[in-house]
Backbone as CSV, one residue per row, in Angstrom:
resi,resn,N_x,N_y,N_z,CA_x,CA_y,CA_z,C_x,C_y,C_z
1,UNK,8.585,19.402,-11.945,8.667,20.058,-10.663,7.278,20.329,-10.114
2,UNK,6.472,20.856,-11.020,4.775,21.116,-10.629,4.384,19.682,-9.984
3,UNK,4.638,18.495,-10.794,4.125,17.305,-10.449,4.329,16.996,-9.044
4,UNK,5.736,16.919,-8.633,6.054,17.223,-7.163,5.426,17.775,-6.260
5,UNK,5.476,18.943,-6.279,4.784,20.003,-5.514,3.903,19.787,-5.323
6,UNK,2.884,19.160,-6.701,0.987,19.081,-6.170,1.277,17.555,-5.245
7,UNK,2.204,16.431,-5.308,1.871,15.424,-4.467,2.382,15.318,-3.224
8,UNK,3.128,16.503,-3.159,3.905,16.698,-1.504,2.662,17.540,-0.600
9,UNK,1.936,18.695,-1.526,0.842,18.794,-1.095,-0.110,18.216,-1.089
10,UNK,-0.720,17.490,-1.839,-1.393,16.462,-1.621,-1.587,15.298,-0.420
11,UNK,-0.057,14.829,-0.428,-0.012,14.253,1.049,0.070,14.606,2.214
12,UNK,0.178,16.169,2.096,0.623,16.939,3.392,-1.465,16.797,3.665
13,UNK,-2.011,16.997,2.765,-3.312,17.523,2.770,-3.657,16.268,3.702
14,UNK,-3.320,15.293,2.930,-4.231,13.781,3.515,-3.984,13.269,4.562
15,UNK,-2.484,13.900,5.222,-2.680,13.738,6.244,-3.386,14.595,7.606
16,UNK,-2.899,15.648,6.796,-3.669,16.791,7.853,-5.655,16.122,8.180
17,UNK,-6.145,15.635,7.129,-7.465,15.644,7.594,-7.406,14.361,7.918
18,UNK,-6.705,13.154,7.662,-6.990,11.892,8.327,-6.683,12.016,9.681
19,UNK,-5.621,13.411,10.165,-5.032,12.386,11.437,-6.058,12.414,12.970
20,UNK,-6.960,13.420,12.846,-7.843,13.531,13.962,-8.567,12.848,14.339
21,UNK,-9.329,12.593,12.973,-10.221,11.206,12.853,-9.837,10.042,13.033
22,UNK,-8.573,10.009,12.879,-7.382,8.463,13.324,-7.464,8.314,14.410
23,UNK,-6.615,9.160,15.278,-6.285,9.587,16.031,-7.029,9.100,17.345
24,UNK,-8.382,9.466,17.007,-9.904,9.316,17.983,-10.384,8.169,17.513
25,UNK,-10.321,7.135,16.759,-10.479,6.334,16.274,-10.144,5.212,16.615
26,UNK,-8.333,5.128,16.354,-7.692,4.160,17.011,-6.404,4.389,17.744
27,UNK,-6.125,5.787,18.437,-5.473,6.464,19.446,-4.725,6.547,18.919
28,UNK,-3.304,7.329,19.129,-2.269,7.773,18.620,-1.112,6.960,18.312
29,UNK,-0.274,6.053,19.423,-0.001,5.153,19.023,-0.431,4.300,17.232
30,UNK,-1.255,3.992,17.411,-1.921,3.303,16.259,-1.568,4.085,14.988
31,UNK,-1.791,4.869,15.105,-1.657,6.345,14.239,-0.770,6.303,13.938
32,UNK,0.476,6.637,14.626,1.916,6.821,13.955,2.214,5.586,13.700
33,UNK,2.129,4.518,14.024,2.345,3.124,13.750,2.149,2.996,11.766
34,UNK,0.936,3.175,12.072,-0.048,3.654,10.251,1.028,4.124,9.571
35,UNK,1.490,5.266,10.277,2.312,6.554,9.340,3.828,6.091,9.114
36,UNK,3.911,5.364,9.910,5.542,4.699,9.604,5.623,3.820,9.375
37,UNK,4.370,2.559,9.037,4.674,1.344,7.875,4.354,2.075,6.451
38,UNK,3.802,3.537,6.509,3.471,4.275,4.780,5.193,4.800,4.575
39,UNK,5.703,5.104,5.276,6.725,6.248,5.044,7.736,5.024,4.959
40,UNK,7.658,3.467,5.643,8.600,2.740,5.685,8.645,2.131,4.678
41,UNK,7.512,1.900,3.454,6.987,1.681,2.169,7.916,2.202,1.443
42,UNK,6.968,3.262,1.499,7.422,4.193,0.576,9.366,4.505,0.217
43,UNK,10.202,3.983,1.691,11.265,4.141,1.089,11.872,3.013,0.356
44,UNK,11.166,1.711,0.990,11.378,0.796,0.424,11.549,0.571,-1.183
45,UNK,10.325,1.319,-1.769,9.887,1.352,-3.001,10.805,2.464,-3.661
46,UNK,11.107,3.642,-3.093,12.131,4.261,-3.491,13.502,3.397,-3.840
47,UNK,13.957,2.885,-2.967,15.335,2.667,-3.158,15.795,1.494,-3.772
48,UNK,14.764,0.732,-3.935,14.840,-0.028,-5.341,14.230,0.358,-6.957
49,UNK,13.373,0.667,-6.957,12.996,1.809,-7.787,13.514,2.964,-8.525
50,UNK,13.840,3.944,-7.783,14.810,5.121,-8.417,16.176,4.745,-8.144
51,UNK,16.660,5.224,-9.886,17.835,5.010,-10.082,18.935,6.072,-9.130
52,UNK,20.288,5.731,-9.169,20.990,6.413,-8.386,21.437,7.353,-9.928
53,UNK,21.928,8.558,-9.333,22.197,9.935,-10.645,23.500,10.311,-9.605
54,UNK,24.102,10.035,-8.993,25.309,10.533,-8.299,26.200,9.824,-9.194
55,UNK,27.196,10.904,-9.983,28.325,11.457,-10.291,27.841,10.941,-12.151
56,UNK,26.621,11.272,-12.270,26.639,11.197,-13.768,26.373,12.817,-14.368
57,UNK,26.445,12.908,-15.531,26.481,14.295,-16.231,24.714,14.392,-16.119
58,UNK,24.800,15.707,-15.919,22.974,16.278,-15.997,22.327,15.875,-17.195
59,UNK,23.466,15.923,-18.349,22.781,15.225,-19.575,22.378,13.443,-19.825
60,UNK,22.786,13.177,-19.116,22.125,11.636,-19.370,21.071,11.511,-18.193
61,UNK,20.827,12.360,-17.212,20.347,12.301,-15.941,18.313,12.075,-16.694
62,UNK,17.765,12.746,-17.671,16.563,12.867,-18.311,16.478,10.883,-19.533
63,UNK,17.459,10.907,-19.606,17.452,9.758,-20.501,17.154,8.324,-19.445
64,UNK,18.167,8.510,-17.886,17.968,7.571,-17.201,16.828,7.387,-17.125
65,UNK,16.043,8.629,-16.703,14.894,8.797,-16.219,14.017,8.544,-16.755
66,UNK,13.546,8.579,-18.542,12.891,8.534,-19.571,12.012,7.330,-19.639
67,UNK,12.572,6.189,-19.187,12.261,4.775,-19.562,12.007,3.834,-18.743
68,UNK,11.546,2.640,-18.571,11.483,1.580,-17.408,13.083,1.313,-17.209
69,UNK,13.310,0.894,-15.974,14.440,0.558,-15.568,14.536,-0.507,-14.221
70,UNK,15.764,-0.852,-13.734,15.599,-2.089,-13.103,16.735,-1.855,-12.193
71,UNK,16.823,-2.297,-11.217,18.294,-2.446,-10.275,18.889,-3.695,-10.935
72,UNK,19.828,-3.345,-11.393,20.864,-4.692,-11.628,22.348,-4.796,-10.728
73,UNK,22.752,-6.105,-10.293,23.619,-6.129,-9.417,23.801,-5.351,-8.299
74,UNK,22.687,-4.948,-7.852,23.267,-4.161,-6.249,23.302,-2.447,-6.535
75,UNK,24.132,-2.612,-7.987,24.795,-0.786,-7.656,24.328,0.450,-8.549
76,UNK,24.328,-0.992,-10.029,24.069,-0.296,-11.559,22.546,-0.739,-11.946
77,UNK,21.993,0.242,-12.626,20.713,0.408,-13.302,20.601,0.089,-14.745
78,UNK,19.705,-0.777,-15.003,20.037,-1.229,-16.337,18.174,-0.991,-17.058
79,UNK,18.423,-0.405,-18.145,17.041,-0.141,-18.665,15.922,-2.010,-19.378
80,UNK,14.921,-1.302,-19.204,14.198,-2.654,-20.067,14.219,-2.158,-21.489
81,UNK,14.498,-3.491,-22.088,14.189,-3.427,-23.521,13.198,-4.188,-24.377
């Protein structure tokens, strides 16, 4: 949970001081353009990446999580071995 917290602040940080200097740089437009191929990334990489945990027990939820893993077929997550 700490880990979280320091990188939500973290990015809140990086953006707060990039965006002025952006901003004046290469105008606003440009700017949010920047900010929504990062955020359009970033979900990208999420949603193949993290496994889905909807409707499993809290106890296997740390084990999914534990290890490399992979999208298999579309729905199910299958670990590397």
């Amino acid at each position: 949970m700490g880990l979280a917290v320091f990188a939500h602040w973290a990015g809140n940080t990086l953006i707060s001081v990039s965006f002025l200097s952006l901003v004046e740089a290469i105008g606003e437009a440009s700017c949010f353009f920047i900010y929504s191929v990062i955020a359009l990334i970033s979900f990208i990489l999420l949603y193949f990446f993290l496994p889905e945990t909807k409707g499993l027990p809290l106890e296997q939820v740390p084990k999914l999580l534990s290890g490399p893993w992979r999208r298999h077929n579309g729905d199910k997550y299958t670990r590397f071995e």
